[in-house]
Each structure stands twice: as structure tokens, then as C-alpha cells.
SEZATI-972062 format. One line per field, with one value per atom (N, C-alpha, C): residue number from 1; x, y, z; atom name. Coordinates in steps of 0.2 Angstrom, whole numbers, m for minus. Layout:
<atoms>
vogu	NUM;... .
xx	X;... .
yy	Y;... .
zz	Z;... .
torgu	CA;... .
</atoms>
This chain:
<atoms>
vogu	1;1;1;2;2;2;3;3;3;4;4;4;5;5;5;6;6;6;7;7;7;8;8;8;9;9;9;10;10;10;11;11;11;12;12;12;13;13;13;14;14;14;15;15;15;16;16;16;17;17;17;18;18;18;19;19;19;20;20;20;21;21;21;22;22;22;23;23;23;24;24;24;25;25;25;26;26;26;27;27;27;28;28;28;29;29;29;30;30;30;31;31;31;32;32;32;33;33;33;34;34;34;35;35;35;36;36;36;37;37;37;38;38;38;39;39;39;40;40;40;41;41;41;42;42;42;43;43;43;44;44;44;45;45;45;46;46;46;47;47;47;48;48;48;49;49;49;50;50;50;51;51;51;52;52;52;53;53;53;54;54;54;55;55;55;56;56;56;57;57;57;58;58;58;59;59;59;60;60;60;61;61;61;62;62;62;63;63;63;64;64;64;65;65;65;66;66;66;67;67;67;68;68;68;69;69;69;70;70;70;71;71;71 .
xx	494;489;484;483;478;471;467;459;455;453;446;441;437;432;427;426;420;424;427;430;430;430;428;421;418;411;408;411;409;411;416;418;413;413;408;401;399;391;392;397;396;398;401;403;396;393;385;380;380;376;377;382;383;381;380;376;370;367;359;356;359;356;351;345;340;338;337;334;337;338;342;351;354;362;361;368;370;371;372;370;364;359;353;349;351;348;350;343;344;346;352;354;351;349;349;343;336;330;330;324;324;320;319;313;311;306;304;306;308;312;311;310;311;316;316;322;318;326;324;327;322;325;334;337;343;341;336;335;330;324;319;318;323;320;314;310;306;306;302;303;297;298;295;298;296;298;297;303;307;307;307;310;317;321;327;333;338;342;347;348;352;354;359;362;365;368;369;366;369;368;364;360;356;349;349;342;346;345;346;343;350;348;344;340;337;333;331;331;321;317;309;306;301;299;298;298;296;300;307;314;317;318;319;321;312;308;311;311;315;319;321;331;333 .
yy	35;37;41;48;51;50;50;51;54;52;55;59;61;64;60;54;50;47;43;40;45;51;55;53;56;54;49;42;35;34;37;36;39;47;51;48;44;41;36;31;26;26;34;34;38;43;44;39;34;30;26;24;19;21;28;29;30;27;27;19;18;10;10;3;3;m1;2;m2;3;0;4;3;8;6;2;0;m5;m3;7;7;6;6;7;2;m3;m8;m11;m12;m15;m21;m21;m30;m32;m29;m30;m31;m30;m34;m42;m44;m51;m52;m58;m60;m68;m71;m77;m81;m86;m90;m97;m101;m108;m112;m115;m121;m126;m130;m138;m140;m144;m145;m151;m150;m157;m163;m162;m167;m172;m169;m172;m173;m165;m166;m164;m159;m158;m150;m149;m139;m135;m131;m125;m120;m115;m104;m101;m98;m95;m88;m84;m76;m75;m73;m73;m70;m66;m64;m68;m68;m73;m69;m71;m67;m75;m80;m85;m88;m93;m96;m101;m105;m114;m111;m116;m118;m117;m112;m113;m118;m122;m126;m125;m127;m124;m129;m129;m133;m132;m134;m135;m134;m132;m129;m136;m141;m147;m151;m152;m154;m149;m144;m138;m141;m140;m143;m148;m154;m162;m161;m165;m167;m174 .
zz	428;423;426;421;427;424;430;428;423;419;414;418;413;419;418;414;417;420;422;430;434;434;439;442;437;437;441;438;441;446;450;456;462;458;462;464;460;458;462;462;468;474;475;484;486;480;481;482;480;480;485;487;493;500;500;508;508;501;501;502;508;510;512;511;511;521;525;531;536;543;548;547;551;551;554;554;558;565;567;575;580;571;574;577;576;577;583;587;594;594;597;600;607;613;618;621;614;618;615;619;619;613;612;606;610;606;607;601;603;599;602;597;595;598;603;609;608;608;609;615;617;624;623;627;627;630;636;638;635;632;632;621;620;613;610;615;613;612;606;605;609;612;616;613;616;615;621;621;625;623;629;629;630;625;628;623;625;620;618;611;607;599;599;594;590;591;590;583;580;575;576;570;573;578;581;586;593;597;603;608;613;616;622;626;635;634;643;644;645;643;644;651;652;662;663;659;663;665;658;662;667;668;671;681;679;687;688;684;687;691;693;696;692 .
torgu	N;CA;C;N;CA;C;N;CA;C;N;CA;C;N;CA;C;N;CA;C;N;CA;C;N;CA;C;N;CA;C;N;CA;C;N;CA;C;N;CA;C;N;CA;C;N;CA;C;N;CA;C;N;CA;C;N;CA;C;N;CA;C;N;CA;C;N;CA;C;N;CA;C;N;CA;C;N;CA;C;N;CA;C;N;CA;C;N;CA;C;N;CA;C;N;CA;C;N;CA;C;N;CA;C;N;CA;C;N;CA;C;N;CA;C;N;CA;C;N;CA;C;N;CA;C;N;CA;C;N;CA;C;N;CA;C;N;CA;C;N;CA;C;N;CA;C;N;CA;C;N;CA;C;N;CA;C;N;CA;C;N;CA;C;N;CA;C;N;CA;C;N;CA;C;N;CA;C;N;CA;C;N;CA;C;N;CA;C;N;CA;C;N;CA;C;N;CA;C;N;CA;C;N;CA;C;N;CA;C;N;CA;C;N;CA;C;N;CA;C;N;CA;C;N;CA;C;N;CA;C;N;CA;C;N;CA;C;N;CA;C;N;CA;C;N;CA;C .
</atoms>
């Protein structure tokens, strides 16, 4: 069945439109600095902030400077 020229049209319109995304790409964007983020300790249970990279889902687990230092 061949194409109309409004489905020409309409096809035209949404492959125009769809490379007008709103933010950075997706190469633009830094994975590899650190941020500060919210850890719960495993030992202790208690939450502190950490510098560190995480791509990861949930609460990251680490360990607090005060469990850390114990044995």
C-alpha cells in the first residue's frame, strides 16, 4: 500500500522532532566524577556521606570512619 503524502508528512515531523531532546545526550554526560551520597553503614546502621562513584540502584552500603577504624 503506498504512502499518502500526509503520512509522508507525519513520518517526516516525528523523525524531525525526535532529535530535538530536551537535556544533554546521553554521551554527554559524565559517569566518572564522584558525588556525595547518602551510605548506611552494615555494621552499625547508621547513615553518613560519602564521596564516591556509584551508578548503582538503592542506598549504597560502606562502611562509617568510625566502624572503618574498629577491628
Amino acid at each position: 500500500m503506498p504512502l499518502t503524502q500526509i503520512d509522508k508528512d507525519f513520518i517526516e515531523e516525528r523523525l524531525s522532532s525526535s532529535h530535538e531532546v530536551d537535556g544533554p545526550d546521553f554521551d554527554e554526560i559524565k559517569y566518572d566524577s564522584k558525588m556525595k551520597l547518602e551510605c548506611i553503614c552494615p555494621k552499625c546502621g547508621q547513615k553518613h556521606k560519602m564521596s564516591f562513584h556509584w551508578i548503582g540502584r538503592g542506598t549504597p552500603r560502606k562502611y562509617c570512619p568510625s566502624c572503618k577504624g574498629r577491628n
